[in-house]
PDB file of N, H, CA, C and O in Angstrom:
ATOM      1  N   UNK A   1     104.366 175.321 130.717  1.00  0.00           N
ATOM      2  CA  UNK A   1     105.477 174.409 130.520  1.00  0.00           C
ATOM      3  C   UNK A   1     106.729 175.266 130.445  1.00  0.00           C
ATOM      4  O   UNK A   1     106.990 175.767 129.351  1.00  0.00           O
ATOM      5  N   UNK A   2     107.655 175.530 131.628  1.00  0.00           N
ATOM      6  H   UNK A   2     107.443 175.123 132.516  1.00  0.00           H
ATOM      7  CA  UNK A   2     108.809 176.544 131.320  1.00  0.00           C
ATOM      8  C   UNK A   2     109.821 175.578 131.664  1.00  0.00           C
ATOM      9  O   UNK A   2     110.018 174.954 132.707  1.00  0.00           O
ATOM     10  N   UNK A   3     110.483 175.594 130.440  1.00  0.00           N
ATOM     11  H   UNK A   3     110.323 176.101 129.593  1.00  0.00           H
ATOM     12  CA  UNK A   3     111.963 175.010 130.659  1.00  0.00           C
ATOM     13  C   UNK A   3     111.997 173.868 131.222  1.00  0.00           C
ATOM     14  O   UNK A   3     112.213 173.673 132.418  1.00  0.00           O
ATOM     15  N   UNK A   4     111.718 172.790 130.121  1.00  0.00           N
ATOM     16  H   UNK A   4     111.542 172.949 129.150  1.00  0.00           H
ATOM     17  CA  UNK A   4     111.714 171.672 130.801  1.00  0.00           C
ATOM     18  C   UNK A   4     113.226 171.113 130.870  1.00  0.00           C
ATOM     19  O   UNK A   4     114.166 171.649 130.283  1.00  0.00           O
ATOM     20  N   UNK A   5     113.297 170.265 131.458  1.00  0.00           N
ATOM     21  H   UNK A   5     112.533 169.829 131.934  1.00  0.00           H
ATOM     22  CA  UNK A   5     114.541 169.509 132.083  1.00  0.00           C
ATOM     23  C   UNK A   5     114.848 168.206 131.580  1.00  0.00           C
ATOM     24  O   UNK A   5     114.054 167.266 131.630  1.00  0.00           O
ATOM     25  N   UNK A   6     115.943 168.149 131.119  1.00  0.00           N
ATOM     26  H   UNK A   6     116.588 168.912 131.078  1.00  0.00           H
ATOM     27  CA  UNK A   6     116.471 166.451 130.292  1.00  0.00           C
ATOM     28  C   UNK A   6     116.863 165.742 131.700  1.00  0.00           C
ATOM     29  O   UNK A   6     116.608 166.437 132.684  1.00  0.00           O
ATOM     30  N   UNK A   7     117.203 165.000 131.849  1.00  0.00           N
ATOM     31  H   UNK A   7     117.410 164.436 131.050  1.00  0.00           H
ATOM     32  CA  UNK A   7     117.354 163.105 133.067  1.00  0.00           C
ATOM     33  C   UNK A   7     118.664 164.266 133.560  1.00  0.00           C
ATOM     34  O   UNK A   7     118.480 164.286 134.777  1.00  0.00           O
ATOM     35  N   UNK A   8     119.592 165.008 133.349  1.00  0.00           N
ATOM     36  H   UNK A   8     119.742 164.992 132.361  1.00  0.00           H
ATOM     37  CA  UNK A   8     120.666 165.226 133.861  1.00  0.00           C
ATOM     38  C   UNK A   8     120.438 166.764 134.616  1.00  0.00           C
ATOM     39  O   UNK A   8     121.317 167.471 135.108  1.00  0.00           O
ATOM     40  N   UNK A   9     118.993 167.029 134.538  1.00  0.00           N
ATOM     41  H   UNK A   9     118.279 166.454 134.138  1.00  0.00           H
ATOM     42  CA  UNK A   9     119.297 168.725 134.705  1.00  0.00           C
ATOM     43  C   UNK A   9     119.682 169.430 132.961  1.00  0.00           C
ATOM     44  O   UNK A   9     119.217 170.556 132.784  1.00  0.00           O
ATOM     45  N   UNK A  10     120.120 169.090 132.296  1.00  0.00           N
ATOM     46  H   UNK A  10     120.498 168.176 132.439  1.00  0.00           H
ATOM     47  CA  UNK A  10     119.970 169.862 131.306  1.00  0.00           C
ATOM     48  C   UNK A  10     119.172 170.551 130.662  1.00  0.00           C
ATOM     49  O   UNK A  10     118.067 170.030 130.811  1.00  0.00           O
ATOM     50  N   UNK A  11     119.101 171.390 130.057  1.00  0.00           N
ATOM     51  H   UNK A  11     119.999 171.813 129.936  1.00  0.00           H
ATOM     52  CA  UNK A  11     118.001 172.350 129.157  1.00  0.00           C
ATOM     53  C   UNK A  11     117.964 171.807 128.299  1.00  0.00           C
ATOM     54  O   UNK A  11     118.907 171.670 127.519  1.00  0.00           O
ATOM     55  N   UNK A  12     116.375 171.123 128.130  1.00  0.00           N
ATOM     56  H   UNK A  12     115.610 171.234 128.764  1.00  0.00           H
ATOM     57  CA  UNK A  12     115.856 170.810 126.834  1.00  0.00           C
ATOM     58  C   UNK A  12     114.990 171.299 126.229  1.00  0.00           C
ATOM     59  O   UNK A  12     113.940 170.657 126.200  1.00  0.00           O
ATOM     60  N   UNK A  13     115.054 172.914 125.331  1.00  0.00           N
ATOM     61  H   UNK A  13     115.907 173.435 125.354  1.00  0.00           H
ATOM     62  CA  UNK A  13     114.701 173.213 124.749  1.00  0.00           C
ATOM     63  C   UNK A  13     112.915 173.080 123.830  1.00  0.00           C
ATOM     64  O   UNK A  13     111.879 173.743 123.875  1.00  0.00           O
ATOM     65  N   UNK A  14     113.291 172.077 123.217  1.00  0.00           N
ATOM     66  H   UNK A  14     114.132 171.538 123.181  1.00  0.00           H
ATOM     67  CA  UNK A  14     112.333 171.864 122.891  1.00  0.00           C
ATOM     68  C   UNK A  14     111.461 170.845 123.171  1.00  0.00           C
ATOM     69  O   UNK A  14     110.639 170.285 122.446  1.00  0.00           O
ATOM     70  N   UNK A  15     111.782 170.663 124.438  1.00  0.00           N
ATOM     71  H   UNK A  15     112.450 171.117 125.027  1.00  0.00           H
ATOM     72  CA  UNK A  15     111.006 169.653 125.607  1.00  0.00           C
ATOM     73  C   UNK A  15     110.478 168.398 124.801  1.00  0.00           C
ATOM     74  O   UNK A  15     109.260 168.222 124.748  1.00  0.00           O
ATOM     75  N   UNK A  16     111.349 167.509 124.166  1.00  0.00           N
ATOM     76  H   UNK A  16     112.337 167.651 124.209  1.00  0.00           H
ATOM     77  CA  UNK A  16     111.516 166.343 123.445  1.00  0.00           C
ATOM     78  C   UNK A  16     111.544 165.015 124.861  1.00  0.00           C
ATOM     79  O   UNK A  16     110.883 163.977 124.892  1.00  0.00           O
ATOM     80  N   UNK A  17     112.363 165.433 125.717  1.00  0.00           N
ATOM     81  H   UNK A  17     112.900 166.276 125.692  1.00  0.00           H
ATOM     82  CA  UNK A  17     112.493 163.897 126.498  1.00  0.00           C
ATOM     83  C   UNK A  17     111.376 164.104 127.529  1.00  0.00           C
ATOM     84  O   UNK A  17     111.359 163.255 128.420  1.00  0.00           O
ATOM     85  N   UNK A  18     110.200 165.311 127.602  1.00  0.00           N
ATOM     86  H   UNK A  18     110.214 166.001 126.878  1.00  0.00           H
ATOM     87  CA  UNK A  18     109.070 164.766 128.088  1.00  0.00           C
ATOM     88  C   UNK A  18     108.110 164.453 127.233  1.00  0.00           C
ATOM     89  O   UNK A  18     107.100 163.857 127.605  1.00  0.00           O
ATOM     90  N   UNK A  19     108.265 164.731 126.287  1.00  0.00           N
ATOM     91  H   UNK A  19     109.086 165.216 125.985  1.00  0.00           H
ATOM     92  CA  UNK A  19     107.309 164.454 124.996  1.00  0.00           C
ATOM     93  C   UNK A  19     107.531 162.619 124.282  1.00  0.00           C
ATOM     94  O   UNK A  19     106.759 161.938 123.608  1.00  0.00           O
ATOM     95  N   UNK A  20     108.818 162.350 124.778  1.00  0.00           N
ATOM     96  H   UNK A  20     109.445 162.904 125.326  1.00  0.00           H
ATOM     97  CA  UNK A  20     109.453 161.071 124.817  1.00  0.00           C
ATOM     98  C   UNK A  20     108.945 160.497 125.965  1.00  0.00           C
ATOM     99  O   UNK A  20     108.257 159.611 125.459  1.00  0.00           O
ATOM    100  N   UNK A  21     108.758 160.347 127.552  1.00  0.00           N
ATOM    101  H   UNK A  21     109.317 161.067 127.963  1.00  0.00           H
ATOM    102  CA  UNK A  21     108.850 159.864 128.438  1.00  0.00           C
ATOM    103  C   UNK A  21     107.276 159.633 128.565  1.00  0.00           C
ATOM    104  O   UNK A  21     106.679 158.691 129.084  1.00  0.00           O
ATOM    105  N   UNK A  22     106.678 161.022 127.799  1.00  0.00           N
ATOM    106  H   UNK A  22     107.163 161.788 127.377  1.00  0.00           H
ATOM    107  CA  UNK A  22     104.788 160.519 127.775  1.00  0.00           C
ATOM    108  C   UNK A  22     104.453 159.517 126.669  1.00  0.00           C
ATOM    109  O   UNK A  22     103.554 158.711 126.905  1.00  0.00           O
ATOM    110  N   UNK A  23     105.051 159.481 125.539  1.00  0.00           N
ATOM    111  H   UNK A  23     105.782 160.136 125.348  1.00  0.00           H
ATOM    112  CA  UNK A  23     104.903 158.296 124.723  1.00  0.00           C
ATOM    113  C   UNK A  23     105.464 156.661 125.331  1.00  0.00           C
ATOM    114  O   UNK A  23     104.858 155.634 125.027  1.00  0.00           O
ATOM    115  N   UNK A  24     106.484 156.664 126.060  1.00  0.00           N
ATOM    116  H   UNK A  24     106.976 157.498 126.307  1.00  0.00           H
ATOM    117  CA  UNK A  24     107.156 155.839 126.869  1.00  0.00           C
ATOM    118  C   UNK A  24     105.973 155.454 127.482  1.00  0.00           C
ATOM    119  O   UNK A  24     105.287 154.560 126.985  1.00  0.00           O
ATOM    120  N   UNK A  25     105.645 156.041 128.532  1.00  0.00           N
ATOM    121  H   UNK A  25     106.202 156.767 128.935  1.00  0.00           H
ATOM    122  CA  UNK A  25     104.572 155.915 129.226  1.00  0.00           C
ATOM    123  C   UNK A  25     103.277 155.427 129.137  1.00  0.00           C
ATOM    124  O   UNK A  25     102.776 154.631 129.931  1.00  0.00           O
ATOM    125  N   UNK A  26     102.739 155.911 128.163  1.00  0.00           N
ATOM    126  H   UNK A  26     103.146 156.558 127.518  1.00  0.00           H
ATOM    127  CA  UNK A  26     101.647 155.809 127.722  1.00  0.00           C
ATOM    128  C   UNK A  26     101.222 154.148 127.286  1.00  0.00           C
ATOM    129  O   UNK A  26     100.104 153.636 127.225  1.00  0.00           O
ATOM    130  N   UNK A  27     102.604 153.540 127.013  1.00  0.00           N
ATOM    131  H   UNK A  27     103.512 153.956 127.062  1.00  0.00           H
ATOM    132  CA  UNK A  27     101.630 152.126 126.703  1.00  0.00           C
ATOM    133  C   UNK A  27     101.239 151.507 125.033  1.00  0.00           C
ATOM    134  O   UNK A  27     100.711 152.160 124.133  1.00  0.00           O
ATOM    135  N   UNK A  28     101.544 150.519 124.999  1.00  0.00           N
ATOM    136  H   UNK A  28     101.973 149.988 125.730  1.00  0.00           H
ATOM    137  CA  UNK A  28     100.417 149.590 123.817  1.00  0.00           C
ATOM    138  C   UNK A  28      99.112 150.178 123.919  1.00  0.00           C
ATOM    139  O   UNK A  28      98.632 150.798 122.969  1.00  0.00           O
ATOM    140  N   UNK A  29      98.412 150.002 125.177  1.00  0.00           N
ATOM    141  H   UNK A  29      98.802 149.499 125.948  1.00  0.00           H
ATOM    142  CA  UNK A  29      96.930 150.265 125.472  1.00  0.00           C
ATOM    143  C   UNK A  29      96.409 151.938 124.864  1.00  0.00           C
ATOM    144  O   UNK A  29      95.386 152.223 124.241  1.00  0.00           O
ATOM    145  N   UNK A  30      97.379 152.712 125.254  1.00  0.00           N
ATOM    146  H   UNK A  30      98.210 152.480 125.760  1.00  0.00           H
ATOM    147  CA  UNK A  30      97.061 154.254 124.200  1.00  0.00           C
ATOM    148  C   UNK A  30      97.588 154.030 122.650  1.00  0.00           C
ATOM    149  O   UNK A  30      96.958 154.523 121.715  1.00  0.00           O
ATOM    150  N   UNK A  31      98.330 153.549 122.522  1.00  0.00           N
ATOM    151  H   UNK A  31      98.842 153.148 123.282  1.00  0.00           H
ATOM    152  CA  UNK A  31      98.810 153.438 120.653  1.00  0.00           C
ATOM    153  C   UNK A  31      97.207 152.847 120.669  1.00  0.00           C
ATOM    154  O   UNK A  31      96.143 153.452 120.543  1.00  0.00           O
ATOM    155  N   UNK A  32      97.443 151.692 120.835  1.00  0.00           N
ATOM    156  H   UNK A  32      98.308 151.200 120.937  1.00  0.00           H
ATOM    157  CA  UNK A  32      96.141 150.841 119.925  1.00  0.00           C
ATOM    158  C   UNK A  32      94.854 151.558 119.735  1.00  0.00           C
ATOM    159  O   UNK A  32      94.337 151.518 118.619  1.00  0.00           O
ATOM    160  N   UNK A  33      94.318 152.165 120.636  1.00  0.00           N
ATOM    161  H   UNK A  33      94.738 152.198 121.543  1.00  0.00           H
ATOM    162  CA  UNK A  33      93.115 152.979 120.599  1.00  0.00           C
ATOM    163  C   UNK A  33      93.368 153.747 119.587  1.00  0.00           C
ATOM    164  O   UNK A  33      92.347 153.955 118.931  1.00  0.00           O
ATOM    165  N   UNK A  34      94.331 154.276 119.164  1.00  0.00           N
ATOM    166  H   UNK A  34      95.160 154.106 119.697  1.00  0.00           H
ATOM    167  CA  UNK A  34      94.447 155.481 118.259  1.00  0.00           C
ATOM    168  C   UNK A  34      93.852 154.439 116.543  1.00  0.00           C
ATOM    169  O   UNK A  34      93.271 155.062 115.654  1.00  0.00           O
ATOM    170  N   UNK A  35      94.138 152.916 116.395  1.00  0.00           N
ATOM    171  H   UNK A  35      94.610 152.410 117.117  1.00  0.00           H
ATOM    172  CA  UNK A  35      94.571 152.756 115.258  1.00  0.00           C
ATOM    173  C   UNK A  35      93.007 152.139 114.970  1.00  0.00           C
ATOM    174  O   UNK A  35      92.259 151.842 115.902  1.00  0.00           O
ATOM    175  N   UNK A  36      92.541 151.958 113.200  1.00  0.00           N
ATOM    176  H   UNK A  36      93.148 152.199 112.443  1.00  0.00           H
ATOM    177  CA  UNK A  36      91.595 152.000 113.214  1.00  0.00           C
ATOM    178  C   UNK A  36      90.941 150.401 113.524  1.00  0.00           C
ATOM    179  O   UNK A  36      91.638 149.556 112.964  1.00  0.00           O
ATOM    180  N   UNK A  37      90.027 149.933 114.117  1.00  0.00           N
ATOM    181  H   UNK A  37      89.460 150.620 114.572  1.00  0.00           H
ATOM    182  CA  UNK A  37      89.616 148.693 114.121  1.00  0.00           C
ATOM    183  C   UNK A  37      89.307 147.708 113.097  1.00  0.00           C
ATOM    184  O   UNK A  37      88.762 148.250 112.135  1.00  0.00           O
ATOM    185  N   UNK A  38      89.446 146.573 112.973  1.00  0.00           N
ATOM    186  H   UNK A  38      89.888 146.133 113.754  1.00  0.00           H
ATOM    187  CA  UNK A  38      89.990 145.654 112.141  1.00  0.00           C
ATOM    188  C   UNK A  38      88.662 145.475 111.251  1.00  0.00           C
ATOM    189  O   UNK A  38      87.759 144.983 111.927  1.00  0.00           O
ATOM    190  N   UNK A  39      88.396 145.665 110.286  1.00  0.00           N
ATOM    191  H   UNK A  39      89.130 146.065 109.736  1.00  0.00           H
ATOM    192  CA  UNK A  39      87.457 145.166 109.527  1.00  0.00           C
ATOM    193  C   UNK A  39      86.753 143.830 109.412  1.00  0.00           C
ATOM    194  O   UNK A  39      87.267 142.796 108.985  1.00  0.00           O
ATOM    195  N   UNK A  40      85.376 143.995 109.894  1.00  0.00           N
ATOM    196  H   UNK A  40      84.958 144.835 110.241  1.00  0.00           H
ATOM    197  CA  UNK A  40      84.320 142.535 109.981  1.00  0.00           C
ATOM    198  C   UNK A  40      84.498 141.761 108.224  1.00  0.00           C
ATOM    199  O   UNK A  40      84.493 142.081 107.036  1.00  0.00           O
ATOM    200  N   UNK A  41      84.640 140.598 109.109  1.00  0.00           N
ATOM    201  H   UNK A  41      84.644 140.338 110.075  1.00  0.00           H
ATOM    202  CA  UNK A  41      84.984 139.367 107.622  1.00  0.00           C
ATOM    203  C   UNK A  41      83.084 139.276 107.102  1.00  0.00           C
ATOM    204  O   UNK A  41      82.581 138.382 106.421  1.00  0.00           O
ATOM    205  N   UNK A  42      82.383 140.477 107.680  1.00  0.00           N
ATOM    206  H   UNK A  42      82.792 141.203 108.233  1.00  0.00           H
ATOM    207  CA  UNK A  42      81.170 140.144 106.360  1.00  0.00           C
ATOM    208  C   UNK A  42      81.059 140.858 105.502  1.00  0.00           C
ATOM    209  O   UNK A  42      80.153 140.299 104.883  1.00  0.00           O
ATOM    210  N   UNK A  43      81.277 141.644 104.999  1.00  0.00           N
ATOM    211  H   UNK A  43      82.012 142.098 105.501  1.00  0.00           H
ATOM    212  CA  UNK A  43      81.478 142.733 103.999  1.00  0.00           C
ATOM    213  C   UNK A  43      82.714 142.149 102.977  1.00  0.00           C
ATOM    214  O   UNK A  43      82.769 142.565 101.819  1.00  0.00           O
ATOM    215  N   UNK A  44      83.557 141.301 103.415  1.00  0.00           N
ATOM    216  H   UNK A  44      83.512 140.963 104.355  1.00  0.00           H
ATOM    217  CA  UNK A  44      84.715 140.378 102.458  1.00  0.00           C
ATOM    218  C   UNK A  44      84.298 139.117 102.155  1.00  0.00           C
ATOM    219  O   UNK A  44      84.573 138.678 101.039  1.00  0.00           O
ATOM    220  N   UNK A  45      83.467 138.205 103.210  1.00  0.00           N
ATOM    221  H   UNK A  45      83.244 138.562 104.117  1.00  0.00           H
ATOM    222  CA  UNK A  45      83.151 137.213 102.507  1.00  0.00           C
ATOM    223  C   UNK A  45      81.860 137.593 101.539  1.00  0.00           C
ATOM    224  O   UNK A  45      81.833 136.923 100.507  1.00  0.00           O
ATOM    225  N   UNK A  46      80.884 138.464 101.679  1.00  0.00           N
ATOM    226  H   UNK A  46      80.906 139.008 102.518  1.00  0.00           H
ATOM    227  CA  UNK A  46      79.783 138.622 100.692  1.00  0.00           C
ATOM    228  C   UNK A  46      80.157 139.164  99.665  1.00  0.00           C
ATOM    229  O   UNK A  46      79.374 139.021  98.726  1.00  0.00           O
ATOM    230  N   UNK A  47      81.426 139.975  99.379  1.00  0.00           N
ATOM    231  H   UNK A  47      82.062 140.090 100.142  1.00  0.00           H
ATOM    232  CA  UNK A  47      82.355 140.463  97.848  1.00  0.00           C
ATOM    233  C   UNK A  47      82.716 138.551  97.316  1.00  0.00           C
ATOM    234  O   UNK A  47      82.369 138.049  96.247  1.00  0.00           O
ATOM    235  N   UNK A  48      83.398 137.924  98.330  1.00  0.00           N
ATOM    236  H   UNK A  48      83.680 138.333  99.198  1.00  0.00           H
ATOM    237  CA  UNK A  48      83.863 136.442  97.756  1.00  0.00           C
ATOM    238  C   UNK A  48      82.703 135.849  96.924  1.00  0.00           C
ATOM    239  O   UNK A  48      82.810 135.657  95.712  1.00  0.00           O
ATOM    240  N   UNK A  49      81.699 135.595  97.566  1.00  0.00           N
ATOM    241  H   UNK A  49      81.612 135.751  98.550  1.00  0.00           H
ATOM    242  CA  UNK A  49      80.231 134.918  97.475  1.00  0.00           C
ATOM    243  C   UNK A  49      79.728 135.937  95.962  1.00  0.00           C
ATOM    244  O   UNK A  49      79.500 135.433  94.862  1.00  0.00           O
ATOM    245  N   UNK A  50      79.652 137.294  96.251  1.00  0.00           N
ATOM    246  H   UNK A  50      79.837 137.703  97.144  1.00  0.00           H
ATOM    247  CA  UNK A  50      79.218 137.690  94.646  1.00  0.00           C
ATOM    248  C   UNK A  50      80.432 137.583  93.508  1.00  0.00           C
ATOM    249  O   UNK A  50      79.996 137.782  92.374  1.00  0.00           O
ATOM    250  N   UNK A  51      81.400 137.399  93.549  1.00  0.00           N
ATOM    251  H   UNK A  51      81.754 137.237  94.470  1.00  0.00           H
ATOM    252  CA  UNK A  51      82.638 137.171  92.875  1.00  0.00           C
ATOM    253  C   UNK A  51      82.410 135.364  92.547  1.00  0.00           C
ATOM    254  O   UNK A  51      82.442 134.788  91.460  1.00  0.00           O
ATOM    255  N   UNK A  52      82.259 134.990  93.452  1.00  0.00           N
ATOM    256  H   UNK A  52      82.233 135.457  94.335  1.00  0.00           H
ATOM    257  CA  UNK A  52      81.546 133.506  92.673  1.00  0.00           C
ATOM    258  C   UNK A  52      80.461 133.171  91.885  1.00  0.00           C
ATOM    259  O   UNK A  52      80.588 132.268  91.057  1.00  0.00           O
ATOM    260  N   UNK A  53      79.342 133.800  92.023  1.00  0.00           N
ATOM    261  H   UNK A  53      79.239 134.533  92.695  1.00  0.00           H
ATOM    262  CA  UNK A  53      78.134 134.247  91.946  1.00  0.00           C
ATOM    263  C   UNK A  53      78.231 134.267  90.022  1.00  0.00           C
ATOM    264  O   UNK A  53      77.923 133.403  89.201  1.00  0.00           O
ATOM    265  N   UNK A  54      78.835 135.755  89.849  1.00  0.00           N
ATOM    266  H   UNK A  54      79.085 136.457  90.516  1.00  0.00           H
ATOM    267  CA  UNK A  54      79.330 136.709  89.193  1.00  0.00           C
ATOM    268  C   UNK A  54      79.942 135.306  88.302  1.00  0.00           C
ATOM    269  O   UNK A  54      79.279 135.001  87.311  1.00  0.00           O
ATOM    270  N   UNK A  55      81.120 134.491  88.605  1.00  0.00           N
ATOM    271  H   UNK A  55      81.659 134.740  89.410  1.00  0.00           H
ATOM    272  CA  UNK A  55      81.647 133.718  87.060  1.00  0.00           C
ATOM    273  C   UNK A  55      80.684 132.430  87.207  1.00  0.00           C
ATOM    274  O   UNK A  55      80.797 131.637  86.273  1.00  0.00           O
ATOM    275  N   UNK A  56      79.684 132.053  88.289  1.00  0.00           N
ATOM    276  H   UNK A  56      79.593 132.698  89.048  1.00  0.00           H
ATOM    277  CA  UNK A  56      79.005 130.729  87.597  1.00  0.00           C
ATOM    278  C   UNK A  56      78.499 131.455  86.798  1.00  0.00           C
ATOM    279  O   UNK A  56      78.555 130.923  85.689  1.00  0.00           O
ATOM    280  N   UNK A  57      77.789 132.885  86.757  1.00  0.00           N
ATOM    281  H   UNK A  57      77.743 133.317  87.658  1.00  0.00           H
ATOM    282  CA  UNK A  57      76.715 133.127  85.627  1.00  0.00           C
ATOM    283  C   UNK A  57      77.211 133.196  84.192  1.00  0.00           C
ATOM    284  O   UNK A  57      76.648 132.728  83.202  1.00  0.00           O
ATOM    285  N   UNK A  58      78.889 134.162  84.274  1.00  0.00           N
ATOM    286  H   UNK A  58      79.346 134.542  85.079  1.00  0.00           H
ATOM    287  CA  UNK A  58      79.471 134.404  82.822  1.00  0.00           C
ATOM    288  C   UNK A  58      79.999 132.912  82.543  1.00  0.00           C
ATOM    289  O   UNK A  58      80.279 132.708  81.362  1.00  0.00           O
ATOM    290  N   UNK A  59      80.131 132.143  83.172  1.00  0.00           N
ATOM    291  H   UNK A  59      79.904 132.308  84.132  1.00  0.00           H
ATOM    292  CA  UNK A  59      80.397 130.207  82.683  1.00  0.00           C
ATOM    293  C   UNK A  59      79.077 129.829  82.456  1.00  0.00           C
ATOM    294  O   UNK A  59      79.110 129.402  81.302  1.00  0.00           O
ATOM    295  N   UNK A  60      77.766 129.713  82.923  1.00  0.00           N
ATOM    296  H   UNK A  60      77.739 130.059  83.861  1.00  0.00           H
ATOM    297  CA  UNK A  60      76.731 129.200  82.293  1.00  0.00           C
ATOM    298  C   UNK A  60      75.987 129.908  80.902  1.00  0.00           C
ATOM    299  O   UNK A  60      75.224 129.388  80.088  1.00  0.00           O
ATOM    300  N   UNK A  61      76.379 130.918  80.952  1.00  0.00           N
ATOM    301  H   UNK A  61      77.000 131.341  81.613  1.00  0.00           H
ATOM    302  CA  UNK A  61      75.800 131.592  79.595  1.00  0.00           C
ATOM    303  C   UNK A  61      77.413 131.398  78.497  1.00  0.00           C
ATOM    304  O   UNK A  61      77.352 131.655  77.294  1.00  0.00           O
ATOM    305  N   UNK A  62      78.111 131.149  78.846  1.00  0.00           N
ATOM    306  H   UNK A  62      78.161 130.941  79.823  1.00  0.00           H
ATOM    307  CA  UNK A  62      79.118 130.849  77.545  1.00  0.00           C
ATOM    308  C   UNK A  62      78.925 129.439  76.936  1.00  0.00           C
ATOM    309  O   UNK A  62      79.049 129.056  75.773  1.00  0.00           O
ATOM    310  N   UNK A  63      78.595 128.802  78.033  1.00  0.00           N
ATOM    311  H   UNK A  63      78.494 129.113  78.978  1.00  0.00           H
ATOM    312  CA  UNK A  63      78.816 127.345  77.888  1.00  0.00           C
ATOM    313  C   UNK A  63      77.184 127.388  77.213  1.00  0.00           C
ATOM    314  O   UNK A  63      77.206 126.690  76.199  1.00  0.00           O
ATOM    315  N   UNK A  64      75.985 127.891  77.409  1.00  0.00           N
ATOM    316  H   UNK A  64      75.968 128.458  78.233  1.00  0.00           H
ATOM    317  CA  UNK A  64      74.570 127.639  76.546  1.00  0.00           C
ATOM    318  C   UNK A  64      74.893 127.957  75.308  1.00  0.00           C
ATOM    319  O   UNK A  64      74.779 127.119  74.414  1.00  0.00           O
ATOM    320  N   UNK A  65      75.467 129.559  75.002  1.00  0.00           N
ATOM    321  H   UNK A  65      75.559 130.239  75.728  1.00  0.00           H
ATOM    322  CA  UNK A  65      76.418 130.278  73.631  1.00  0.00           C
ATOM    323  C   UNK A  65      77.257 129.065  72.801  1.00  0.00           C
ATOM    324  O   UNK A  65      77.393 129.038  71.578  1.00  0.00           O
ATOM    325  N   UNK A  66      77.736 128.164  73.663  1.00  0.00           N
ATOM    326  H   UNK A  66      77.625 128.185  74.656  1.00  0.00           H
ATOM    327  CA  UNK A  66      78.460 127.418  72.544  1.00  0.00           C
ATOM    328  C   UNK A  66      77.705 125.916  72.605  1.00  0.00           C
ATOM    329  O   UNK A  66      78.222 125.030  71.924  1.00  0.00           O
ATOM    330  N   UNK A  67      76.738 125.652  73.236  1.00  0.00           N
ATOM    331  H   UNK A  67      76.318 126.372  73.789  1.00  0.00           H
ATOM    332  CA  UNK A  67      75.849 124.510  73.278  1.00  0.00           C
ATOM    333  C   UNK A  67      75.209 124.693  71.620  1.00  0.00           C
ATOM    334  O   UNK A  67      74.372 123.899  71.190  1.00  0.00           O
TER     335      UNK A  67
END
């Protein structure tokens, strides 16, 4: 990579507007791959389901406790 070149012929140093023009380039379709995939709703609804679970039991044993 020697001496890359800005849109005018200029010296750009630290070769930023091809490092710009490959991100340009590159697309939605390359970002997205990078990011992590969306988490399956079964591992959240079975936390919901034991979180329900979980207060019928501490409501049926309070409610026998004060029966």
């Amino acid at each position: 990579m020697a001496n890359p070149q800005g849109p005018q012929g200029n010296h750009d140093p630290a070769g930023s507007t091809q490092m710009f023009r490959a991100f340009v380039d590159e697309g939605p379709q390359g970002r997205q791959t990078r990011q992590q995939p969306a988490a399956p709703a079964g591992p959240r609804i079975g936390l919901i389901v034991g979180i329900v679970v979980v207060v019928a039991v501490v409501a049926a044993v309070a409610w026998l406790a004060m029966k």
